[in-house]
Backbone as CSV, one residue per row, in Angstrom:
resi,resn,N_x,N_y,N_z,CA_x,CA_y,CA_z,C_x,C_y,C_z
1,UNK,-77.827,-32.989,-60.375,-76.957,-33.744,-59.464,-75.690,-32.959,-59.207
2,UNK,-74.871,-32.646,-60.485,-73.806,-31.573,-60.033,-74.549,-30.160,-59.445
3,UNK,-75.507,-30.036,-59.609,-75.671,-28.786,-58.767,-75.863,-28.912,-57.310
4,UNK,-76.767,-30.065,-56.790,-76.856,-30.246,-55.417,-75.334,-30.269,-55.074
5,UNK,-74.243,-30.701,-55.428,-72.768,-31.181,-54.784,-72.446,-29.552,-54.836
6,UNK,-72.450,-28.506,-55.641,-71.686,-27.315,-55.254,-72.834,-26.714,-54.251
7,UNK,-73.400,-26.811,-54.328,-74.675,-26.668,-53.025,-73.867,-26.763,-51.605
8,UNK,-73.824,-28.009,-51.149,-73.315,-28.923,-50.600,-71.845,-28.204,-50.255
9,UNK,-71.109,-28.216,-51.110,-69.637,-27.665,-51.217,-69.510,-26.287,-50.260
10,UNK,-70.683,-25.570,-51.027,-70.729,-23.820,-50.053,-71.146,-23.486,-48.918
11,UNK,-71.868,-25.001,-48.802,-72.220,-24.981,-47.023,-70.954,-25.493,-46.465
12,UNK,-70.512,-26.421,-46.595,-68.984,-26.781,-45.687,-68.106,-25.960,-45.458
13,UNK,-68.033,-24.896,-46.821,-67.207,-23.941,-46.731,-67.375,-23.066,-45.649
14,UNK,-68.395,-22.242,-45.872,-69.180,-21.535,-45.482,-68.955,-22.312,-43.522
15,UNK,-69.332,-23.084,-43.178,-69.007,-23.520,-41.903,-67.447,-23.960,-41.641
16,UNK,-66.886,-24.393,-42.330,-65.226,-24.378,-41.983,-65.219,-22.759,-41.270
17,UNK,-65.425,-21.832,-42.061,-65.181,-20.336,-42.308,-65.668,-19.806,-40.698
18,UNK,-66.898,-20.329,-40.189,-67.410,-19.657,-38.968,-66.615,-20.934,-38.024
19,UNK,-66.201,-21.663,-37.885,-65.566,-22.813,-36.858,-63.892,-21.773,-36.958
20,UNK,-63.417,-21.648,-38.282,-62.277,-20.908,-37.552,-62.442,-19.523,-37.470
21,UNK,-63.284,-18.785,-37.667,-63.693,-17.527,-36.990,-63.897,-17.669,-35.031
22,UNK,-64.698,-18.566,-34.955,-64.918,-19.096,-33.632,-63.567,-19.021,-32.695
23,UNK,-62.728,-20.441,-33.168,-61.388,-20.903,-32.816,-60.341,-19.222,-32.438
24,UNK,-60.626,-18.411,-33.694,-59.893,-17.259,-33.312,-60.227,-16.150,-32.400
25,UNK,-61.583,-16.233,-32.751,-62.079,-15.548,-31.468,-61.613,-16.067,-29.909
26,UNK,-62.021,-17.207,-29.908,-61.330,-17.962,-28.472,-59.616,-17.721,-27.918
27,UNK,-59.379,-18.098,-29.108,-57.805,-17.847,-28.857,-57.350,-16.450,-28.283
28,UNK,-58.241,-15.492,-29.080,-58.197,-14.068,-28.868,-58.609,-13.585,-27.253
29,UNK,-59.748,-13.811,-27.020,-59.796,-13.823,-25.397,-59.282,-14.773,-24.416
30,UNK,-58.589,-15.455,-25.010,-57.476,-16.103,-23.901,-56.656,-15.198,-23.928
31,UNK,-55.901,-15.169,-24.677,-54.875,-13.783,-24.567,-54.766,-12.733,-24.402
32,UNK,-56.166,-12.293,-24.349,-56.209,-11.395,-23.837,-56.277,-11.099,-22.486
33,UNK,-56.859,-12.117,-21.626,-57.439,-12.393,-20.348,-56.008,-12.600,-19.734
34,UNK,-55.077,-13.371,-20.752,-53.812,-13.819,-19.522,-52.790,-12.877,-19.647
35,UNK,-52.950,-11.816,-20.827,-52.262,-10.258,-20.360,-52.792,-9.265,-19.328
36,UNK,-54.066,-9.193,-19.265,-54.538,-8.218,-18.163,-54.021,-9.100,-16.718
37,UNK,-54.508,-10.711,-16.484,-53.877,-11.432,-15.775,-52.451,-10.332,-15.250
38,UNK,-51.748,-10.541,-16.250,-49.989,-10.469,-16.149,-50.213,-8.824,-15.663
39,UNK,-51.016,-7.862,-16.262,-50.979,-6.552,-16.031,-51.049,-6.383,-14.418
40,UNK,-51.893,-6.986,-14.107,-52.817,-6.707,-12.776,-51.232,-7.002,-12.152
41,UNK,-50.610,-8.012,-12.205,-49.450,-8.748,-10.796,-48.790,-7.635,-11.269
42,UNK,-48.003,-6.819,-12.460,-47.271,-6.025,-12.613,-47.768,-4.596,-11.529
43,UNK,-49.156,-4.412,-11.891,-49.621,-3.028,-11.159,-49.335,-3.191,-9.504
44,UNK,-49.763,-4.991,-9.077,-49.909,-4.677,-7.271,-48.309,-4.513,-7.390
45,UNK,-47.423,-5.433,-7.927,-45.726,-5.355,-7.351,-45.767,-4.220,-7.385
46,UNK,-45.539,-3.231,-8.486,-45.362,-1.616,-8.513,-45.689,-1.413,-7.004
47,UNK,-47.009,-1.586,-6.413,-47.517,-0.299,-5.670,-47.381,-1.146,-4.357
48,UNK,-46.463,-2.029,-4.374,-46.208,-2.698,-2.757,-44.884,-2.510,-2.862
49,UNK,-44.123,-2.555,-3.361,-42.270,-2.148,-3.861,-41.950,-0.880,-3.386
50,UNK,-41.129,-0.629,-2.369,-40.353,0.830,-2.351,-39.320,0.864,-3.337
51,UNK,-38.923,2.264,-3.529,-37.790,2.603,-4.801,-36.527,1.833,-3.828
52,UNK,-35.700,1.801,-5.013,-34.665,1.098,-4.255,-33.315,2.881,-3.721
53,UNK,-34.003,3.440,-2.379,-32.863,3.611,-1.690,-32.560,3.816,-0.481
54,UNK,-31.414,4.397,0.193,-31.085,4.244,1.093,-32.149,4.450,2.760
55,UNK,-32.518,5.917,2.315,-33.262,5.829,2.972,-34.771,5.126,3.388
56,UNK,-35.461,4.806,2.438,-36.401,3.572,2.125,-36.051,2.496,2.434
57,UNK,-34.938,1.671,2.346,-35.127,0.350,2.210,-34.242,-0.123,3.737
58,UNK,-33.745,1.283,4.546,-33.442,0.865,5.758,-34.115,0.796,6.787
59,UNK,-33.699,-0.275,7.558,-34.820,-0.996,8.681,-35.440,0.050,9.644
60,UNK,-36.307,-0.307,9.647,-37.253,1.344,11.023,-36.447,1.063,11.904
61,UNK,-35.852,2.075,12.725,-35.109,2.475,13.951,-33.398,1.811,13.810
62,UNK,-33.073,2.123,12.790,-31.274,2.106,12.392,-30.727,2.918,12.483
63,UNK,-30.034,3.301,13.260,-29.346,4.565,13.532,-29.201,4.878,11.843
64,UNK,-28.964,6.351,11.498,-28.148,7.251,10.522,-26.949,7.401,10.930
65,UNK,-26.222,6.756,9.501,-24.780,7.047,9.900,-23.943,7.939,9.377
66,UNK,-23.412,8.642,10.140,-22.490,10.341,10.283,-21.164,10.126,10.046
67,UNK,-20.490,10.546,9.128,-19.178,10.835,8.592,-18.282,11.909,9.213
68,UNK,-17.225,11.652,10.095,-16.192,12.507,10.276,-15.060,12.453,9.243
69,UNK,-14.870,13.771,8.835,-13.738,13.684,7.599,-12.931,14.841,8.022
70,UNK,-11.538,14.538,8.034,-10.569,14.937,8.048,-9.597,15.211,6.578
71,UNK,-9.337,16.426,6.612,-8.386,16.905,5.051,-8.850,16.902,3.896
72,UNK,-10.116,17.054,3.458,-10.561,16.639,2.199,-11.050,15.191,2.088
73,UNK,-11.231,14.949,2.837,-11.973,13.465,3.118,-10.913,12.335,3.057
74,UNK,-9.214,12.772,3.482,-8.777,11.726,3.148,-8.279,10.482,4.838
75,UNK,-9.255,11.137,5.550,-9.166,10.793,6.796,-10.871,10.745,7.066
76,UNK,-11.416,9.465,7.243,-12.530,9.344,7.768,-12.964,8.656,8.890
77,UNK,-14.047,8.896,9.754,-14.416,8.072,10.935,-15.637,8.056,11.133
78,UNK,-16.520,6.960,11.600,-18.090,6.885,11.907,-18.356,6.723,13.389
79,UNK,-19.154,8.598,13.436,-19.249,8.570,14.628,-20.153,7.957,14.779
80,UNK,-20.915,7.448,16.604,-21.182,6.585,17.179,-22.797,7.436,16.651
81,UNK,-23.537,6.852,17.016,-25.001,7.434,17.201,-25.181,8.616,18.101
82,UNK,-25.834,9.441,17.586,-25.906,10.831,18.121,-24.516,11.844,18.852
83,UNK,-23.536,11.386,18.641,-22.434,12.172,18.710,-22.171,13.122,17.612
84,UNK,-21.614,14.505,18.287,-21.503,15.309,17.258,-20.006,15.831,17.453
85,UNK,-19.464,16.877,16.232,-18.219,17.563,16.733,-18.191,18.865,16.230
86,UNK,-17.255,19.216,16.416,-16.458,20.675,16.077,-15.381,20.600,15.916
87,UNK,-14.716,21.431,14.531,-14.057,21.840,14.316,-13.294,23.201,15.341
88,UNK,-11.828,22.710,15.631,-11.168,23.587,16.457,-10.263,23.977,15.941
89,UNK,-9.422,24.665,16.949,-7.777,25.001,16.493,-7.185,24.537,18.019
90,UNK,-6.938,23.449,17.651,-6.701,22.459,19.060,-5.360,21.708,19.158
91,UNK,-4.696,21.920,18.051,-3.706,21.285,17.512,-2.777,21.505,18.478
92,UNK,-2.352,23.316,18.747,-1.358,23.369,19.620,-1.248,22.816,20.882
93,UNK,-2.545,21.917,21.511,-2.649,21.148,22.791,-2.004,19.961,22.461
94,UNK,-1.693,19.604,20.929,-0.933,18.464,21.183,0.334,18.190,21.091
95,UNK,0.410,18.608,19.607,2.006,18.378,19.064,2.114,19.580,18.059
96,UNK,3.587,19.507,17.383,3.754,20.372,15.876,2.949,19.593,14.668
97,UNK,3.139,20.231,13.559,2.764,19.738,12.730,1.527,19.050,12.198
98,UNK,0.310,20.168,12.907,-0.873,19.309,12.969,-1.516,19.892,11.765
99,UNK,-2.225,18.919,11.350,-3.069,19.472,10.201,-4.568,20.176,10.606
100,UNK,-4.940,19.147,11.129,-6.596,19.910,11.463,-7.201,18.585,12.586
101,UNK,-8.042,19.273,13.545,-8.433,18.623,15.010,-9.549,18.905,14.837
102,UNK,-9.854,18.109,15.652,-11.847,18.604,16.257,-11.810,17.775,17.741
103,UNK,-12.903,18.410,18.231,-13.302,17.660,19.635,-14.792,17.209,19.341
104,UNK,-14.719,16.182,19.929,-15.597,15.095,19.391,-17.268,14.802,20.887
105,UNK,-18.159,15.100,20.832,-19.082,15.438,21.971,-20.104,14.111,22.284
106,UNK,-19.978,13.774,23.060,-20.613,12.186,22.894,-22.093,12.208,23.180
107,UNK,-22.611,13.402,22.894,-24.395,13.063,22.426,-25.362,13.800,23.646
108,UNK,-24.182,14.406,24.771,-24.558,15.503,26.106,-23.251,16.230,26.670
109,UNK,-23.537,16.995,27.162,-22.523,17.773,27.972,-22.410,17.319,29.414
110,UNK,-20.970,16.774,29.586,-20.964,15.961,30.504,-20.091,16.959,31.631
111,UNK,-19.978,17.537,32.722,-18.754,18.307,33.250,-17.909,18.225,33.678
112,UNK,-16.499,18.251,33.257,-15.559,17.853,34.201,-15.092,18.891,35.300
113,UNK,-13.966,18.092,35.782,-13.609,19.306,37.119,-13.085,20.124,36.828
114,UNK,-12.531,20.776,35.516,-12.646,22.137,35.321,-13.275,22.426,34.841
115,UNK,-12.943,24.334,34.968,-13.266,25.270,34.330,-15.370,25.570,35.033
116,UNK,-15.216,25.044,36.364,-16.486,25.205,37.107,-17.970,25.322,36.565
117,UNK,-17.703,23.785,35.808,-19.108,23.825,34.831,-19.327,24.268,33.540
118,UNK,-18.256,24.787,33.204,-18.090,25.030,32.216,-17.603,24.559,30.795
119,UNK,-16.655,22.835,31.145,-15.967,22.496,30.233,-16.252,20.842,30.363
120,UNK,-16.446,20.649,29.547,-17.131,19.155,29.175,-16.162,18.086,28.681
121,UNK,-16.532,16.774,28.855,-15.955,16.171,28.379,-16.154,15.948,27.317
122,UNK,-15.136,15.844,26.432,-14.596,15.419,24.573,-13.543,14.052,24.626
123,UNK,-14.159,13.600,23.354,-12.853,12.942,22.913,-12.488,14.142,21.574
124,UNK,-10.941,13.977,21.575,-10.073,14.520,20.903,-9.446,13.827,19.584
125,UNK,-9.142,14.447,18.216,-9.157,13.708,17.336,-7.930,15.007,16.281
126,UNK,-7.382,14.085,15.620,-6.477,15.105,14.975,-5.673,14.246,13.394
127,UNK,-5.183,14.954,13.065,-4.336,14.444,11.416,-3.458,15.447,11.507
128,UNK,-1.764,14.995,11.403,-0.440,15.195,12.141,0.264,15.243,10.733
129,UNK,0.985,15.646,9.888,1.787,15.435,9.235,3.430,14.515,10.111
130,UNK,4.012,13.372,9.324,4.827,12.807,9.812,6.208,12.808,9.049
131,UNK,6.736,13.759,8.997,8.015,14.231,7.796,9.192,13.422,8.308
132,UNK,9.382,13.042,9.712,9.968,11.824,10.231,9.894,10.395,9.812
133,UNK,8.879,10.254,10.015,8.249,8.599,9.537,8.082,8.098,10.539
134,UNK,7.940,8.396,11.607,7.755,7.933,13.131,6.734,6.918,13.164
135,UNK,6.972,5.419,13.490,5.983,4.610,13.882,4.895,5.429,14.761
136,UNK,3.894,4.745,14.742,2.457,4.842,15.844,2.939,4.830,16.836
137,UNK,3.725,3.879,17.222,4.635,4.205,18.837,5.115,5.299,19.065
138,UNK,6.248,5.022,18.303,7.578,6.367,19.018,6.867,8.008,18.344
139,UNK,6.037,7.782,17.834,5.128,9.248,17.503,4.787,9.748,18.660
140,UNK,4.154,8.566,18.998,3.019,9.196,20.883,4.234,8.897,22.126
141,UNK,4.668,8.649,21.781,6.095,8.488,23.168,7.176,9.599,22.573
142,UNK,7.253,10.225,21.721,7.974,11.280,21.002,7.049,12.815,21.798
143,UNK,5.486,12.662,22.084,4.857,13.890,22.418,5.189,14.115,23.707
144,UNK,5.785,13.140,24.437,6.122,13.424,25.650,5.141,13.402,26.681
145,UNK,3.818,13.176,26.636,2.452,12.692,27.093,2.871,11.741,27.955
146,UNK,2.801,11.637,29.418,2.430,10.722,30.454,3.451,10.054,31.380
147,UNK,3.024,9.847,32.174,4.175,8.897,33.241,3.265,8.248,34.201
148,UNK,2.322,7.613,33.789,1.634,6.906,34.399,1.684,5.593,34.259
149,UNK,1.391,4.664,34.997,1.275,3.049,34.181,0.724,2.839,32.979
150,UNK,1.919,2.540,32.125,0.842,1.982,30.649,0.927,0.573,30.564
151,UNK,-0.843,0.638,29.931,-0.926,-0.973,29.186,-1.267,-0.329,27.550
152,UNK,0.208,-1.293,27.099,0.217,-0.899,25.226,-0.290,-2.008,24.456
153,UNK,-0.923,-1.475,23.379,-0.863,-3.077,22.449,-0.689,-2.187,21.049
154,UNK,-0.176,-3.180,20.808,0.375,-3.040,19.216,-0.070,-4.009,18.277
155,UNK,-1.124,-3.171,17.205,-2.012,-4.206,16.370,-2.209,-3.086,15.661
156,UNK,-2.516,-4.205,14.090,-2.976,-3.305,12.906,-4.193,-3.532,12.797
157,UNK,-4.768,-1.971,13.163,-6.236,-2.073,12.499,-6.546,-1.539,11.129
158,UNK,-7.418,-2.131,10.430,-7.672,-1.879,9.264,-6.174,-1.508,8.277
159,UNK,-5.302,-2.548,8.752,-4.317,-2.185,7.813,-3.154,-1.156,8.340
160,UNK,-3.326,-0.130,9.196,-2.891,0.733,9.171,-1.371,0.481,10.790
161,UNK,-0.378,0.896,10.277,0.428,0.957,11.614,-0.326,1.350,13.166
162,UNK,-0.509,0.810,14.345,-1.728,1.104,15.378,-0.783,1.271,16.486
163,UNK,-1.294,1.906,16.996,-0.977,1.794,18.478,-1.632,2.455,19.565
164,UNK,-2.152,1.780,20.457,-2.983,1.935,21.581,-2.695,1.909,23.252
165,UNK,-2.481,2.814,23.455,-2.661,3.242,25.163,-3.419,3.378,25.524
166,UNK,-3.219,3.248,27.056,-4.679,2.988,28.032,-3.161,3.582,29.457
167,UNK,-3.594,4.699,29.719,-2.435,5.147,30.902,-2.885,5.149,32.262
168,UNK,-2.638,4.878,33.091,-3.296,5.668,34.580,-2.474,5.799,35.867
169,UNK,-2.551,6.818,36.262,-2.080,7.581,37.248,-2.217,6.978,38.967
170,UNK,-1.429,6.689,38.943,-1.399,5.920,40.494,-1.897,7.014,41.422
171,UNK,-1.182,8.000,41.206,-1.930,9.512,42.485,-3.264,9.870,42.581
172,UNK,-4.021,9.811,41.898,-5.333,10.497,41.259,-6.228,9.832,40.439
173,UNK,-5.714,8.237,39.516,-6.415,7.749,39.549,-7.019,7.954,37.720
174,UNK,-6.279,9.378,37.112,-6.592,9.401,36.205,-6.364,8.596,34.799
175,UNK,-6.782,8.626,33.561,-6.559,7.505,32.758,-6.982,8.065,31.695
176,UNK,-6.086,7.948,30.436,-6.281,8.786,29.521,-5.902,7.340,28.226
177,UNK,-7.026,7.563,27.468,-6.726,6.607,26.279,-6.431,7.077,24.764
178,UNK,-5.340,6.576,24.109,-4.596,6.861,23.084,-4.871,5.708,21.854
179,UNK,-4.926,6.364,20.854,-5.196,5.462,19.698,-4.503,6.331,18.252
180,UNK,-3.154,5.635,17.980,-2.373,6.575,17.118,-2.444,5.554,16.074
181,UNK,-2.426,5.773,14.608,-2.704,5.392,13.051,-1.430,5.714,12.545
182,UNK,-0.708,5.084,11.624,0.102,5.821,10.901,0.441,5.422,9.550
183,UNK,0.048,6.045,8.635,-0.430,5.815,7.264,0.773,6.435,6.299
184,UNK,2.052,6.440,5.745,3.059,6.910,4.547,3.285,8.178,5.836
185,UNK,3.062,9.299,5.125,4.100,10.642,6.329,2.553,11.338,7.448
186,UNK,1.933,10.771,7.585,0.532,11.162,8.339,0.434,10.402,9.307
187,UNK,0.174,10.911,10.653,-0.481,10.344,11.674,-1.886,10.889,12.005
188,UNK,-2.692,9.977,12.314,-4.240,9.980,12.629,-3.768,9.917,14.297
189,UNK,-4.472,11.077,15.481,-4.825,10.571,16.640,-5.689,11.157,17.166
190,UNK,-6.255,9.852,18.340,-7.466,9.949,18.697,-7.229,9.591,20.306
191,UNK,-7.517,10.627,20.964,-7.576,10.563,22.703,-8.414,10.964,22.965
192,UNK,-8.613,10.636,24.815,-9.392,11.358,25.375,-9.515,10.623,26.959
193,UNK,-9.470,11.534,27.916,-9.212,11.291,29.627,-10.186,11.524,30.158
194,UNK,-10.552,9.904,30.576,-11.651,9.461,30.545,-11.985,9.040,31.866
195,UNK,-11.045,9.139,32.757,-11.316,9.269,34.343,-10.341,9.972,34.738
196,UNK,-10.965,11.600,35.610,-10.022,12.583,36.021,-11.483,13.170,37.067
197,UNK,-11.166,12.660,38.321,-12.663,12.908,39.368,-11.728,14.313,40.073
198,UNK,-13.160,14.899,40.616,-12.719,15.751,41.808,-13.003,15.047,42.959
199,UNK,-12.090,15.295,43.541,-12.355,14.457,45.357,-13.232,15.447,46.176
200,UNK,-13.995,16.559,45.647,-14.668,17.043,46.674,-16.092,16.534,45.611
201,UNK,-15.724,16.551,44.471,-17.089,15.951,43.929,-16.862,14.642,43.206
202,UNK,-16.728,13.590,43.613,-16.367,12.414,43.238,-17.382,12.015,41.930
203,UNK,-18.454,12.589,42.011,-19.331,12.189,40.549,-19.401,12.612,39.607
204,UNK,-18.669,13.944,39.335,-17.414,14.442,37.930,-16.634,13.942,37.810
205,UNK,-16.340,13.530,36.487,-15.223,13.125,35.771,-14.545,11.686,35.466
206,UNK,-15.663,10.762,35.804,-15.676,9.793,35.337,-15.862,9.018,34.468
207,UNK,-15.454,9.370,33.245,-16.067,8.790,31.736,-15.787,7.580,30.861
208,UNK,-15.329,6.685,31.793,-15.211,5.216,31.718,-15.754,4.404,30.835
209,UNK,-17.274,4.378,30.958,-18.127,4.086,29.803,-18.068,4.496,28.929
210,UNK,-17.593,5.534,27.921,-17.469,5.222,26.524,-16.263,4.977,26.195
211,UNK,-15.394,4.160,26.775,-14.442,3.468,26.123,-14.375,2.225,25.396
212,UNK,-15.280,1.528,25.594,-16.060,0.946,24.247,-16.714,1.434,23.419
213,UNK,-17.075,2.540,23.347,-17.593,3.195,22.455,-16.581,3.956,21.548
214,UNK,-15.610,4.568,22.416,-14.452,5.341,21.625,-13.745,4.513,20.805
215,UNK,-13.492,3.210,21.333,-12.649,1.700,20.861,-13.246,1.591,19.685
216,UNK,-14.683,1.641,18.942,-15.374,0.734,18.679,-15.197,2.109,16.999
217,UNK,-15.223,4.031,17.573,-15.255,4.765,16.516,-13.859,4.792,16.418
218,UNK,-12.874,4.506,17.399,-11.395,4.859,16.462,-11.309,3.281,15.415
219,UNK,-11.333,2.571,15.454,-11.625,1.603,14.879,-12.599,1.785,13.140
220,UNK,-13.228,2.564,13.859,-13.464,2.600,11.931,-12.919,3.654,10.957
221,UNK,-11.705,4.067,11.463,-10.818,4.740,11.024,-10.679,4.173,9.328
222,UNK,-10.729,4.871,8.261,-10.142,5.176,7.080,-9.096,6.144,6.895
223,UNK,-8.177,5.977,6.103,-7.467,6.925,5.574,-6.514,6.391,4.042
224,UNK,-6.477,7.748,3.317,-6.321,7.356,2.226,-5.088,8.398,1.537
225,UNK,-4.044,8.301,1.864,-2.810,9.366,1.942,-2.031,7.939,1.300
């Protein structure tokens, strides 16, 4: 009689033993199944994800945007889309005390009435040392530039002392636009005459249209003096 009961005893055991062998096995391919699960979503994100940068993650057909820097970069501007420049020695066309100029090419060679095809229209761009302290105003009315009708406005962009002309010439019709910055002893300026026609060729020299455009790059003027 006690022997049938340990009999008895080593079979229960004996089956406890394969029920949680079972149980662990199960458990075991669940977990396993809901890591490859987890693997698989890790592998598609990877391979549908661009890296995170600039050029990747910007929208198809966004312009690239181009840095004009003046002095060691402490004068910056974003030119417009496909405009390019050059570095000149242009300074003496304006004033004393210039630091460094460029003429600025708005994306074709456009001709004006001089120099018989030869000389294009630019906007003009420069960084002035100001050992005076001359407001944005009396800076550009100090160069002695113009006697034409002006319309002025006086506003700070981005912080900076501003001042903006728009001139034109009752005789001829011409019109030249001014955009002077003035930052501690530095002046930033930015011109360019933007209707100056020939009357035997009236369809030179009309460059009207990018004065929203010129408005729009003197405007993102930085400087850091």
């Amino acid at each position: 009689m006690n022997t049938n009961q340990k009999g008895f005893g080593h079979v229960g055991l004996v089956v406890a033993i394969v029920v949680l062998v079972l149980v662990g096995l199960s458990g075991w391919f669940v977990w396993k199944k809901n890591n490859q699960d987890k693997k698989d979503v890790t592998t598609i994100t990877s391979k549908d994800e661009k890296p995170a940068n600039k050029e990747e993650n910007k929208a198809e057909g966004a312009p690239v945007v181009h840095k004009l820097t003046f002095d060691k970069g402490r004068v910056s501007f974003t030119l417009p889309e496909g405009w390019t420049y050059e570095k000149q020695d242009i300074c003496a066309g304006f004033v004393d005390d210039c630091i460094e100029s460029v003429n600025i090419r708005p994306g074709e060679d456009l001709a004006i009435k001089y120099g018989d095809g030869t000389e294009y229209f630019r906007v003009y761009a420069g960084v002035f040392d100001n050992p005076r302290k001359f407001t944005a105003q009396t800076w550009l009315e100090n160069t002695g530039i113009g006697t034409g009708q002006v319309v002025k406005v006086n506003d700070s962009i981005n912080g900076y002392d501003t001042f903006q002309r728009t001139e034109q010439y009752d005789s001829d019709g011409t019109r030249i636009v001014d955009y002077v910055f003035v930052s501690n002893d530095k002046t930033v300026h930015v011109t360019a005459r933007t209707y100056d026609i020939d009357r035997d060729r009236p369809e030179i020299g009309d460059f009207r249209k990018f004065e929203p455009v010129i408005d729009i790059f003197a405007r993102s003027v930085k400087i850091t003096y």
